[in-house]
C-alpha positions in Angstrom: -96.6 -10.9 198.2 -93.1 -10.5 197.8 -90.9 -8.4 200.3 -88.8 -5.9 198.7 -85.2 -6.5 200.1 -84.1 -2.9 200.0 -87.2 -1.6 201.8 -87.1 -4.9 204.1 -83.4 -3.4 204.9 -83.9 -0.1 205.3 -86.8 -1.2 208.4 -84.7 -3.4 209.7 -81.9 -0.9 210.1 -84.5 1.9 211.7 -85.9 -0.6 213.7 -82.4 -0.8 215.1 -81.3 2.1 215.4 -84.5 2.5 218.0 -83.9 -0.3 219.3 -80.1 0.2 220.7 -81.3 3.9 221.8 -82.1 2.2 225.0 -80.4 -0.8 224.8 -76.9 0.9 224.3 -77.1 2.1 228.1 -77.6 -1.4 229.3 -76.0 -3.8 226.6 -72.9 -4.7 228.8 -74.4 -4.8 231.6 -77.1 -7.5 230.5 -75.5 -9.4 227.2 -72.4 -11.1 229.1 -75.0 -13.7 230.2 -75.3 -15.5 226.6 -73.0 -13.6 224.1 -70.5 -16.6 224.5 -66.5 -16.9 223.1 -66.1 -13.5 221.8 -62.7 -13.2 223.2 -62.2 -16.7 222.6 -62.7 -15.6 218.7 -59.8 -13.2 218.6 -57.6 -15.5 220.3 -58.2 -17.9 217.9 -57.4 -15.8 215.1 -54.0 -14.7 216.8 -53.5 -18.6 216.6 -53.3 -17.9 213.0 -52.1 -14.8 212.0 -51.4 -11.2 213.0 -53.6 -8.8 210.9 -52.4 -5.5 210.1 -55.9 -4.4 209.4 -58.7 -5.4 210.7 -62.2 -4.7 210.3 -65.2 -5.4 213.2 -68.5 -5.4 211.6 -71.0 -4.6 213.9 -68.9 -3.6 216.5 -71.4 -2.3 219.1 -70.1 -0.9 222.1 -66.3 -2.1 221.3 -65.7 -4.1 223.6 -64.3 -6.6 221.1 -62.1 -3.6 219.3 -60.7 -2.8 222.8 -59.9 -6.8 222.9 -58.1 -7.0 219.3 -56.1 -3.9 220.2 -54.5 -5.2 223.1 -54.2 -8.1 221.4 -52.7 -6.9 217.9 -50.9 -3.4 219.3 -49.9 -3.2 215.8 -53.2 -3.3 213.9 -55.2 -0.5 212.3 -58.6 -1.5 213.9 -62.2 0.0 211.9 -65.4 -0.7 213.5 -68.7 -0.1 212.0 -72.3 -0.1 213.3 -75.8 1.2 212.3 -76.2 2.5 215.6 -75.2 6.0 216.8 -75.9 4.6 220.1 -74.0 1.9 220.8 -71.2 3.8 218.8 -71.4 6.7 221.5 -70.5 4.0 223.6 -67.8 2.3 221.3 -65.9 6.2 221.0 -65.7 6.1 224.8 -64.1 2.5 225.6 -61.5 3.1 222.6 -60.5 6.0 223.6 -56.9 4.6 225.2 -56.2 3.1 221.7 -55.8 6.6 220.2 -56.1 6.2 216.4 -55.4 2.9 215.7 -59.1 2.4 216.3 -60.9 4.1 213.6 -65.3 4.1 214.1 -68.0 4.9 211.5 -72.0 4.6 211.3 -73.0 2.4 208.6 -74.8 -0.8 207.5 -72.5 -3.4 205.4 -74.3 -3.8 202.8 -71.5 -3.0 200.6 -68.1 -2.8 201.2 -66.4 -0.7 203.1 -63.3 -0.3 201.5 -61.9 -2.1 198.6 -59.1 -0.1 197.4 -57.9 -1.0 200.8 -58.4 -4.4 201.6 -58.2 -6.2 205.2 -56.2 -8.6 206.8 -59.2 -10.1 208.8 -62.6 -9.2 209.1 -64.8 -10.4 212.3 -68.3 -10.6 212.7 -69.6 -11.3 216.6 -73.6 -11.8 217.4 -74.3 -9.4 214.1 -74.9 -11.7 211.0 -78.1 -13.4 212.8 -79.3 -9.8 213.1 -79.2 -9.4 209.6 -82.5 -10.3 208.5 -82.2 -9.4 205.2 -78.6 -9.5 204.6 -76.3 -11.6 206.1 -75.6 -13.1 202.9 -74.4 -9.7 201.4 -72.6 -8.7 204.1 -70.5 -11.9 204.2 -70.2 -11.4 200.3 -69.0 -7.9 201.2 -66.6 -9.1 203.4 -65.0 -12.0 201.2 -64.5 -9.0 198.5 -62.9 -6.8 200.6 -60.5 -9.5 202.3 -57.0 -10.1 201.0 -55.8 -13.8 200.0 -55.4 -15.4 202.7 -56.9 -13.3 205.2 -59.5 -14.6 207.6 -62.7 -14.0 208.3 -63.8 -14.6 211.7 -67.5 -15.1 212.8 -68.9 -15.5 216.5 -73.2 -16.0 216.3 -75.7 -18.1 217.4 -76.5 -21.2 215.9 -80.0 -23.0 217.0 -82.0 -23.8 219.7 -84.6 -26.7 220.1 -87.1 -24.1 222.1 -89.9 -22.5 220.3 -90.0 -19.6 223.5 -86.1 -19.2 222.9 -86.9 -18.7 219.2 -89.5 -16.1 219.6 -87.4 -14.0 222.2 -85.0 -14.0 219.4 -87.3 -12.6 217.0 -88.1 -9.9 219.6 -84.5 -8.9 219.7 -83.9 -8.7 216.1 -82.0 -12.5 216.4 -82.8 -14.9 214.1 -81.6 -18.4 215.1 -81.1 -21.7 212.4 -78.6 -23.5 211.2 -78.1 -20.7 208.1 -75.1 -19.2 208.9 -72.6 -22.0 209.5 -72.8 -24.3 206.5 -72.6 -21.1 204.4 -69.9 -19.8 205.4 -68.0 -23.0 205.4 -68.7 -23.0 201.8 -67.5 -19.7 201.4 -64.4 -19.5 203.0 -61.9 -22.3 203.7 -62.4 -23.2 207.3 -59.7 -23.0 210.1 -62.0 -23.9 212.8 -65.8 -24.6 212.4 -67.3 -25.6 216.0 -71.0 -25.5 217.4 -70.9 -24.9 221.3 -73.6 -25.8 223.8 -75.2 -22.8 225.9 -77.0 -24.1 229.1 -76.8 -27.3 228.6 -78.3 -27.5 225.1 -80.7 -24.3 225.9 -79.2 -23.0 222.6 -75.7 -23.9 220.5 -73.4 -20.7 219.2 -70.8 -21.0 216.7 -67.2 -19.9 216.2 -66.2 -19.8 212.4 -62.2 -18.7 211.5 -62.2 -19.0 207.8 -59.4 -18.5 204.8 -59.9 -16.4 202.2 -58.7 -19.0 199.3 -61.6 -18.7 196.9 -61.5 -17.3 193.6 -64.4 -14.6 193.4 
């Protein structure tokens, strides 16, 4: 039978939302152990340029928006999320930025602001979440980008263990080589390099690509 993507969606996002009601409290406490080169992905995109505005999609408790303000003093940072947890969170670490760092609820399943559009847009440990839609949400965020603006992508990539797989699936993750080769098609890459976690255990990514394509 075939899944309905919209219905699919709408699970996945209440799923979670329940979900980071309890994780939320614990999520930086527990997720420095494997959620590799997140500030290494904002340094390499001040290698490259020095956004003006920049969007974090799946932002989750802000620890990278408190990392690209400090970074670009400048920018006018938005982050989104689905979940008014990890946002409650996210409000709390920002606060020293003031309002350069501007928060909302909300799945990217559309764009967030074309009329507007962004300098960069990141993505860190959210597209292999997005099961459906990490396809439309990169699509989103190619539309919304301005030439020549970068989109930057931290995730997990594969691992050769069936165990690592299934814990995965129990946190929402889905690992495979999906992610990478699309975006590479998408997006002119900057840098495009697979990492080894634990000695092989698993491999993560870190994607900084160009905005160069016609649409």
């Amino acid at each position: 039978m075939k899944v309905n993507e919209p219905d699919a969606r709408l699970e996945l996002m209440s799923g979670i939302e329940r979900y980071y009601q309890f994780h939320a409290k614990i999520y930086d406490l527990t997720r420095w152990i494997y959620v590799f080169g997140r500030k290494e992905l904002v340094k390499r995109v001040s290698d490259y340029a020095a956004p003006k505005r920049i969007l974090e999609v799946g932002c989750g408790t802000g620890k990278n928006l408190v990392t690209l303000s400090r970074v670009f003093p400048c920018a006018e940072i938005t982050g989104i999320d689905m979940s008014s947890a990890m946002l409650a969170v996210a409000r709390k670490k920002t606060e020293g930025a003031g309002s350069r760092v501007i928060l909302h609820q909300m799945s990217y399943d559309r764009p967030f602001s074309r009329s507007k559009p962004f300098d960069c847009i990141l993505f860190s440990y959210c597209l292999s979440m997005m099961n459906p839609g990490w396809m439309q949400a990169i699509k989103s965020a190619l539309s919304e980008l301005k030439t020549n603006g970068f989109i930057a992508v931290v995730d997990f990539h594969e691992s050769p263990l069936r165990i690592l797989r299934a814990w995965g699936r129990l946190n929402y993750v889905r690992f495979g080589v999906h992610l990478l080769p699309y975006l590479a098609a998408v997006a002119k890459p900057t840098i495009a390099e697979r990492r080894a976690a634990f000695f092989g255990l698993w491999e993560y990514f870190i994607f900084v690509g160009e905005n160069v394509f016609p649409r």
